[in-house]
C-alpha positions in Angstrom: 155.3 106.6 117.8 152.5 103.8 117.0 153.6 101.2 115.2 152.4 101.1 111.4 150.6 98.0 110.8 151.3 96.2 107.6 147.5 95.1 106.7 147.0 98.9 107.0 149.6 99.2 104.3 148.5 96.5 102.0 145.3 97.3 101.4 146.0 101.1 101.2 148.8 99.9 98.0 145.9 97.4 97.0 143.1 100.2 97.2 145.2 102.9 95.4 146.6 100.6 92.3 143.2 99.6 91.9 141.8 102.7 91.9 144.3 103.7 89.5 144.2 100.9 86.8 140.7 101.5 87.3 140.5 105.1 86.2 143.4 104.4 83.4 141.2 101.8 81.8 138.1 103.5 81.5 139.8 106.6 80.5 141.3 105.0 78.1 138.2 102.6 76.7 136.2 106.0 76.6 139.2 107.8 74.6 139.0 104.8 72.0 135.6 104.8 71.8 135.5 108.3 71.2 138.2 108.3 68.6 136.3 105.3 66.8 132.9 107.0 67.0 134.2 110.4 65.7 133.5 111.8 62.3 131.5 112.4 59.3 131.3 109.3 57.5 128.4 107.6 56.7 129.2 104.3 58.7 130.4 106.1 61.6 126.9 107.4 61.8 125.4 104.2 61.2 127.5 103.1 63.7 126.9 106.2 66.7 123.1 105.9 65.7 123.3 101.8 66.4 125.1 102.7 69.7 122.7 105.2 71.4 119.8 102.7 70.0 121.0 100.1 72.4 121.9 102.1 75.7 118.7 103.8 75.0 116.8 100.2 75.1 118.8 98.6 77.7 116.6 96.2 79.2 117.6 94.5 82.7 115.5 91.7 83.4 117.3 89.2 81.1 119.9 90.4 83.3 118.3 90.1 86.7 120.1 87.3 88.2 123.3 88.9 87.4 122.9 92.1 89.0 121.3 90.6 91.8 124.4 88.9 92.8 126.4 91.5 91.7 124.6 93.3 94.4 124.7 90.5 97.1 128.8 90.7 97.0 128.8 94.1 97.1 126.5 94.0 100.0 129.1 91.2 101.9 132.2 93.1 100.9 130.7 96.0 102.3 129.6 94.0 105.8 133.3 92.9 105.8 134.8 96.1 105.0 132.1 97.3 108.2 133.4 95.0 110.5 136.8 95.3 110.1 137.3 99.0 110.9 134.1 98.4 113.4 135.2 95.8 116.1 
């Protein structure tokens, strides 16, 4: 019988719970939001019509920078995920 390894373990726990609170939050945020933007009311309106105004004129290059480094550790926490279960 191989012997389990405990790095193997911890980021398997680490990876699910993260996974988890992950899917709970957003769940959650999206259920509010929801709730909040429901209904008939004048301001509610207001307020969905305000809401798809800005996702519809997102604009990412005062953001640049940001998601360029959000990339870069992506990128290195990928290389280090690659050569872990590589070599």
């Amino acid at each position: 019988m191989p012997e389990i390894e405990p790095f193997y373990v911890f980021r398997t726990t680490l990876f699910i719970a993260l996974a988890a609170y992950y899917a709970v939050s957003i769940s959650s945020a999206a259920w509010r939001v929801g709730v909040l933007l429901h209904g008939d009311d004048p301001r509610k309106r207001l307020l969905r019509l305000y809401f798809s105004y800005q996702l519809l004129s997102f604009r990412a290059r005062p953001l640049s920078g940001e998601l360029l480094q959000i990339a870069f550790w992506v990128t290195i926490l990928v290389l280090l995920w690659w050569l872990h279960t590589h070599l």
